[in-house]
N, C-alpha and C positions, 0 to 999 in steps of 0.2 A: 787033804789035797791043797798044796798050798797054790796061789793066786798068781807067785812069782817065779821068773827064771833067773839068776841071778849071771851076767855072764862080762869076766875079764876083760879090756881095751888093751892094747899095745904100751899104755901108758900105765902105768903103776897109781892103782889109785882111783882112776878114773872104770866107772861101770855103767852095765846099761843095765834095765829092769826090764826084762819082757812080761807085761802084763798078759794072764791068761783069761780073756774077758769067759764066760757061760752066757750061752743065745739058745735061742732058739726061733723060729719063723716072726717070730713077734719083734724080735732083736737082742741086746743083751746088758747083762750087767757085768761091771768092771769095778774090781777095787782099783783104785788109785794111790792107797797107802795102808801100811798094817805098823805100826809100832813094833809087833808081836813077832811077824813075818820078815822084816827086814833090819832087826835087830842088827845080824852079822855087818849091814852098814851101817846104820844107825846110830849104833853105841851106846853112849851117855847123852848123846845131842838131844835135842827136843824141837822139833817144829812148832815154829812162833809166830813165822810171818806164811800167808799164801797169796801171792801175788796173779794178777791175770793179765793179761797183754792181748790187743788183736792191731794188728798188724795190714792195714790196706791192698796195698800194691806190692804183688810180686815183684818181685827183685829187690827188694828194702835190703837194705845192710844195719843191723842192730849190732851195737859191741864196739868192741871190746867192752865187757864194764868187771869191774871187782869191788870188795871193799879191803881195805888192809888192815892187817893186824893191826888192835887187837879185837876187830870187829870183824875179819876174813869170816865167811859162810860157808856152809856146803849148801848146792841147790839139787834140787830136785825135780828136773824140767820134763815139762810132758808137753805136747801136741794134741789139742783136742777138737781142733779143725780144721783142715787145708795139711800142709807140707814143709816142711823147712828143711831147712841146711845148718846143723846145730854144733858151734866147733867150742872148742876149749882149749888153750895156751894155758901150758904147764910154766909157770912163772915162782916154782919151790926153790927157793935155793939152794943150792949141791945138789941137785936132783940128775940123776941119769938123765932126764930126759928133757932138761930146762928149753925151756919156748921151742920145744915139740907140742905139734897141735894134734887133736886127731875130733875127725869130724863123724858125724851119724846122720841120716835124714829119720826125721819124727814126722809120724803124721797121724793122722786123727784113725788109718786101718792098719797102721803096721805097732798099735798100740805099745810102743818103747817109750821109756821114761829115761833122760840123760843124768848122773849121777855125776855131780860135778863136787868133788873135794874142798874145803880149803884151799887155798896159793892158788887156786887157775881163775883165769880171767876166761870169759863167757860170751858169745855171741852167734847172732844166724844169718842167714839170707832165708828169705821168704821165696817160695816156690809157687806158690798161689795167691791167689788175692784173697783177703778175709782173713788172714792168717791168727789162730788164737791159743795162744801157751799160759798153761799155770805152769805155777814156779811156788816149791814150797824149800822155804829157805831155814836153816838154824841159828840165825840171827837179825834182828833187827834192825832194816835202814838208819845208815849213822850217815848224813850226810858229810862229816866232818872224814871221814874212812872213804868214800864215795871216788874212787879213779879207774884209766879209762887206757886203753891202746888201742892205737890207733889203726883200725881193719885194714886199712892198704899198707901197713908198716912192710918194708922189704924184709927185714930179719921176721918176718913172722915167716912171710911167702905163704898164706893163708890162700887157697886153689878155689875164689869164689867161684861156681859156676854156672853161674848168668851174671850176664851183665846189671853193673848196682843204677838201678834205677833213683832209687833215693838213701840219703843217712841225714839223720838228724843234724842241724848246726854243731851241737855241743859235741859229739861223735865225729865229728870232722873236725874238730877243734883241737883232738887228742895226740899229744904229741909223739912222736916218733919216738923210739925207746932210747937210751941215752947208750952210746956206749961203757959207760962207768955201771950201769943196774946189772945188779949183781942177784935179783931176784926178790921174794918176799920168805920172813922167817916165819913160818906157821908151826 
């Protein structure tokens, strides 16, 4: 019986994992990752880094963030308390669907895991307070690769929905996309 559902986004690339947790009155246990089971995404990649993040105040705006080739990741984002609003910006060059977003809410009972590719840029809005996500990545923070779009950017038109209570300085610092970017080659 496998653990996972594996199931297509609008966006070519982009997937979501519904994990099948096993409970019972006591509560339950969940895989979080199988090498074996998720091969079909997976690949040749190797999960290197796991990251955890919690997140205060609902309405937070976290993101845009990427790194660029030749250190681009795939993540592997899950929800393991509270709620988010978890989007992705397809930033592939020649892509059908270039800075097309397409967004999922994760949360600690709707047990989804967001499948973020290479070439997309990453961010959430927090829906609750306490908010905490693992992030298991296929490559190692390079801060030198380490760029950023900027979440109120008009050409994203990203549909936050609540009002952004807070974003980081450096997150507010990121500039509007240029009209010469022509995307990233992954």
């Amino acid at each position: 019986m496998s653990r996972f559902i594996i199931e297509d986004t609008s966006i070519e690339g982009l997937q979501i994992i519904q994990r099948q947790p096993i409970g019972d009155d006591r509560g339950y246990l969940e895989r979080l990752f199988c090498t074996d089971e998720l091969a079909a995404i997976i690949g040749i990649r190797n999960i290197v880094q796991i990251n955890h993040t919690m997140t205060s105040k609902a309405g937070t705006v976290r993101g845009m963030h990427y790194q660029q080739p030749p250190h681009a990741e795939m993540k592997l984002v899950s929800c393991v308390c509270g709620e988010v609003f978890d989007v992705a910006v397809d930033l592939r060059e020649d892509s059908p669907t270039f800075l097309r977003w397409h967004a999922e809410v994760l949360s600690e009972s709707n047990h989804k895991t967001f499948v973020i590719p290479e070439g997309f840029a990453h961010g959430f809005q927090t829906f609750t307070e306490n908010c905490k996500l693992l992030y298991l990545h296929t490559a190692a923070y390079e801060p030198k690769a380490e760029a950023g779009l900027n979440a109120l950017d008009d050409q994203l038109s990203v549909k936050w929905p609540l009002s952004i209570t807070e974003r980081s300085l450096r997150d507010q610092q990121h500039a509007m996309l240029a009209p010469e970017f022509s995307g990233l080659s992954v």
